[in-house]
C-alpha positions in Angstrom: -11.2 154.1 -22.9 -14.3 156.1 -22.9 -16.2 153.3 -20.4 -12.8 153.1 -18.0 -13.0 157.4 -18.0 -16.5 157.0 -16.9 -15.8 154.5 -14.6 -13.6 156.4 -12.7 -15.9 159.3 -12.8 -18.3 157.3 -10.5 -15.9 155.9 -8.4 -14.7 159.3 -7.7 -18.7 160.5 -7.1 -19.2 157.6 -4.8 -16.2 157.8 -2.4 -16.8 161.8 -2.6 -20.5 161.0 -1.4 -18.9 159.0 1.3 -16.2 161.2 2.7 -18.9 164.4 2.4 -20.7 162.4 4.9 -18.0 162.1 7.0 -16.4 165.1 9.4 -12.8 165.6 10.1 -11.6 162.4 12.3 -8.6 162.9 14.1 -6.6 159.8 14.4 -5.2 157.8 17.9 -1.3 158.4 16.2 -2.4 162.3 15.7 -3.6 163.2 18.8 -1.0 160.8 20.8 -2.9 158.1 22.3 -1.5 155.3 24.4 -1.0 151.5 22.8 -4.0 149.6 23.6 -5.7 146.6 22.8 -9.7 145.9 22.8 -12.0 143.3 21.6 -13.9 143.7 18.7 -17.5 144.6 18.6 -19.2 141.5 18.4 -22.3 142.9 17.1 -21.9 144.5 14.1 -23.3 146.9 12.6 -23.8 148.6 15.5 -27.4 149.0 16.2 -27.6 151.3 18.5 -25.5 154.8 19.3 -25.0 155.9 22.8 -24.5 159.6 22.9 -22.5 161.4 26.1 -20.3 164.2 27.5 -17.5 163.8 29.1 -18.6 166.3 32.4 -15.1 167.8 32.4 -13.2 170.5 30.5 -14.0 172.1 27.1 -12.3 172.3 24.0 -11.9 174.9 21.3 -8.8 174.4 19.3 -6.6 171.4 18.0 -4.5 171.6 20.3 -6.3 171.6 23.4 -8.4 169.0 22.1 -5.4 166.6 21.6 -4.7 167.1 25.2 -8.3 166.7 26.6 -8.3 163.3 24.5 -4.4 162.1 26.3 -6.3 163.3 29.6 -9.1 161.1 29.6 -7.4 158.3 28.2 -5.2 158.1 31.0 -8.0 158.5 33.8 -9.8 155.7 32.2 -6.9 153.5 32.1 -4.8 154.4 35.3 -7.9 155.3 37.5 -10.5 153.1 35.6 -7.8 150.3 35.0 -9.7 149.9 31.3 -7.9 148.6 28.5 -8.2 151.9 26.7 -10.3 155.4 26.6 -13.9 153.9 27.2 -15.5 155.9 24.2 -15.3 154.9 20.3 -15.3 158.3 19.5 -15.2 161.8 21.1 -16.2 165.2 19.5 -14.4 168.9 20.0 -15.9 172.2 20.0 -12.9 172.7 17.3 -15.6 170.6 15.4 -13.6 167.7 15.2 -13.7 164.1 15.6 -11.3 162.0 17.5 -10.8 158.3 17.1 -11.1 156.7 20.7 -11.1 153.3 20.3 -12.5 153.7 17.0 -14.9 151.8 14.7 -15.6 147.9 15.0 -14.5 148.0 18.4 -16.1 147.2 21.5 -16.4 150.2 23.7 -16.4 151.3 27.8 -19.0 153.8 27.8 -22.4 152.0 28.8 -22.9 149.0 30.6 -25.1 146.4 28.2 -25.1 148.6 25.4 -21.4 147.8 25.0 -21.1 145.0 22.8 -23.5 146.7 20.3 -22.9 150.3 20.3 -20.9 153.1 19.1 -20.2 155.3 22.1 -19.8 158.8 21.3 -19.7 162.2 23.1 -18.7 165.4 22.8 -15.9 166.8 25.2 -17.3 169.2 27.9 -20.2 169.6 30.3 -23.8 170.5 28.8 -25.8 170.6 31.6 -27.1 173.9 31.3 -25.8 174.4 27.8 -25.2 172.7 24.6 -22.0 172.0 22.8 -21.9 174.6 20.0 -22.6 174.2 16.8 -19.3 172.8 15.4 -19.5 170.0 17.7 -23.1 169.1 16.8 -22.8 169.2 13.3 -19.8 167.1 14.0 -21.2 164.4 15.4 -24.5 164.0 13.5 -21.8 163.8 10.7 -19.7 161.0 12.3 -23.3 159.3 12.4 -23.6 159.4 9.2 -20.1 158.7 8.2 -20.6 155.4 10.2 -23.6 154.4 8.5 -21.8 155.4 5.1 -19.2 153.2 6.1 -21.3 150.3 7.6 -20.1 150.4 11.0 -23.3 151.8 12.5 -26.6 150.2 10.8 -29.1 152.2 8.6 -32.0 151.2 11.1 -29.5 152.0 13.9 -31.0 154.0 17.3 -29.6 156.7 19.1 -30.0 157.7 23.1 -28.4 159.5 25.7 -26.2 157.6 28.4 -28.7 158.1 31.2 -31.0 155.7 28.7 -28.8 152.9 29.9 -27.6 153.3 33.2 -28.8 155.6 36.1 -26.5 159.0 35.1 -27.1 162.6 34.5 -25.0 162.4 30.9 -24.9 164.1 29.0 -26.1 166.6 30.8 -29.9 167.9 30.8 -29.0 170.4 28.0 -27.7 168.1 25.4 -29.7 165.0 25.8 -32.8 168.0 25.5 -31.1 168.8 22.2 -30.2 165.1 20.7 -33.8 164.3 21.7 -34.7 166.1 18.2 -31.8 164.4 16.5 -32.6 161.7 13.5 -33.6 158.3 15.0 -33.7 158.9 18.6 -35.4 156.8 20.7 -37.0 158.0 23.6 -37.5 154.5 25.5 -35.1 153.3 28.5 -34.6 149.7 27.1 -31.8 147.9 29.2 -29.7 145.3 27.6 -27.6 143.7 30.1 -28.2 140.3 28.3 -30.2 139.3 26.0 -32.0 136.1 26.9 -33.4 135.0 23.0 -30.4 135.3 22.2 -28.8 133.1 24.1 -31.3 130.2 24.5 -33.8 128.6 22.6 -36.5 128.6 24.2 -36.7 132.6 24.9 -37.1 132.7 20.8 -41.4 133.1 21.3 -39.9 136.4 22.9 -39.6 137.9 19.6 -43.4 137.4 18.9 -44.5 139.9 21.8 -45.0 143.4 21.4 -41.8 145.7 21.4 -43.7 147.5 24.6 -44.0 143.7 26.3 -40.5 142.7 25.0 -39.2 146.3 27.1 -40.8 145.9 30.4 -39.2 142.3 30.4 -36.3 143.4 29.5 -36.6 146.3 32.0 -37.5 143.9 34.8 -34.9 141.4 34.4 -32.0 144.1 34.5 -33.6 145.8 37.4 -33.4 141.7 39.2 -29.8 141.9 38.1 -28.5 145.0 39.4 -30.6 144.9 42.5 -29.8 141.2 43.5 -27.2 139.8 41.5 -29.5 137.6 39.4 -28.5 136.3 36.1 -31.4 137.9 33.8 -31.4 134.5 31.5 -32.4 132.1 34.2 -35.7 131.2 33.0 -37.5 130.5 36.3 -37.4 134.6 37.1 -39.3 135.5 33.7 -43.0 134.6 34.1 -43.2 137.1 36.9 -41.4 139.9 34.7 -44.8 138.7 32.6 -46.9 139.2 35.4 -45.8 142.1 37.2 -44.2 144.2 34.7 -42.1 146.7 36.7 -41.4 143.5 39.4 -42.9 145.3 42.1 -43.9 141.6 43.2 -41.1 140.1 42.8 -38.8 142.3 44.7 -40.7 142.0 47.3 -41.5 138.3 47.3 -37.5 138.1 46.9 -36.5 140.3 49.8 -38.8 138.4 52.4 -38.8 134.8 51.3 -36.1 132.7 53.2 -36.4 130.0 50.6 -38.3 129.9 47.6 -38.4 126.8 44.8 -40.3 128.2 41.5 -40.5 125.2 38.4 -41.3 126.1 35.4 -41.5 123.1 32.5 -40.8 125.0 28.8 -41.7 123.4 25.6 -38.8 123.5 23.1 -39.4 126.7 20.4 -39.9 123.9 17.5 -43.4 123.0 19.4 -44.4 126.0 19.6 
């Protein structure tokens, strides 16, 4: 009896740890969201969190919170046409949590960063101020929680919006303030695809220097956004190597008519 006493003791320690950890998380049924249905995140833990503000009204007390949340959901599914509101979770100034799409789901929040992220903000715009400090405690808390939990991993990394695409969020202010939060990570590294992960032969990839392994990836998104060409094709990559930030190869792109590059691979078990 003694042993099952104690046994509950720790239990109780453990899940207290947890839910310490872990701020108040307003559910979708509490604050009235919309049915939706999204995919789940197919990388999981999440390895990386993507911090943001929503540019748009403040919030302050439960209420008004619960509203903000209904508004944005239905801009980003009636003007965005998204399946559901694009973050996982968003963060009052109540010092609050609310469950967007939640955890273990894939988010709408930051293109390439999406299908192995946690997208989270905080509700207002912090250009020239930051969110006070019920909202910051708040989400370094959620964080945690999601560590706690497993849904973000221990080793996970944390950056601002305009880390992934070309944006001011979240605004100068807060992304000066999250700069000095726990594992920030102050490199732009671009994930539209990710070629080792899709084919073989990109596996010798891994054996670069992170720095190397950046500008590459750096290079092929900039190819893809700026003329619509698939990052994994393997002919494009030995310039990333030579050129770094593909100076050459935009160029070379936007004034050849015609251009035939071969490259022969040997297969990763040669290697």
């Amino acid at each position: 009896m003694n042993k099952f006493a104690a046994l509950l003791v720790a239990a109780s320690a453990c899940l207290a740890g947890v839910s310490a950890q872990c701020p108040r998380i307003v559910t979708r049924a509490q604050w009235g969201a919309r049915a939706a249905n999204t995919a789940q995140l197919p990388i999981r833990p999440a390895p990386w969190v993507v911090m943001h503000h929503t540019a748009g009204a403040h919030c302050t007390t439960d209420a008004a919170c619960n509203q903000q949340m209904r508004n944005i959901q239905s801009f980003h599914m009636d003007g965005n046409g998204w399946a559901d509101i694009g973050y996982n979770f968003l963060v009052g100034e109540n010092g609050a949590a609310y469950e967007g799409r939640g955890w273990g789901r894939q988010g709408a929040h930051a293109p390439g960063y999406n299908d192995r992220s946690v997208g989270m903000g905080v509700m207002g715009t912090f250009t020239n101020g930051i969110p006070n400090a019920a909202a910051r405690n708040a989400a370094q808390q959620l964080i945690s929680c999601g560590v706690s939990l497993g849904h973000i991993a221990s080793n996970y990394w944390l950056i601002g919006h305009r880390q992934a695409v070309a944006t001011a969020c979240p605004g100068n202010a807060f992304f000066n303030e999250i700069r000095n939060w726990p594992r920030f990570n102050p490199n732009f590294l671009p994930f539209a695809r990710t070629p080792h992960t899709h084919h073989n032969h990109f596996k010798p990839l891994l054996l670069l220097r992170p720095r190397v392994i950046y500008h590459l990836q750096l290079c092929s998104a900039r190819l893809d956004r700026k003329y619509g060409v698939e990052p994994e094709m393997c002919f494009l990559w030995p310039y990333c190597l030579h050129t770094i930030y593909c100076s050459t190869i935009h160029s070379f792109i936007s004034k050849a008519s015609t251009f035939i590059i071969v490259i022969i691979i040997m297969p990763t078990q040669q290697l």
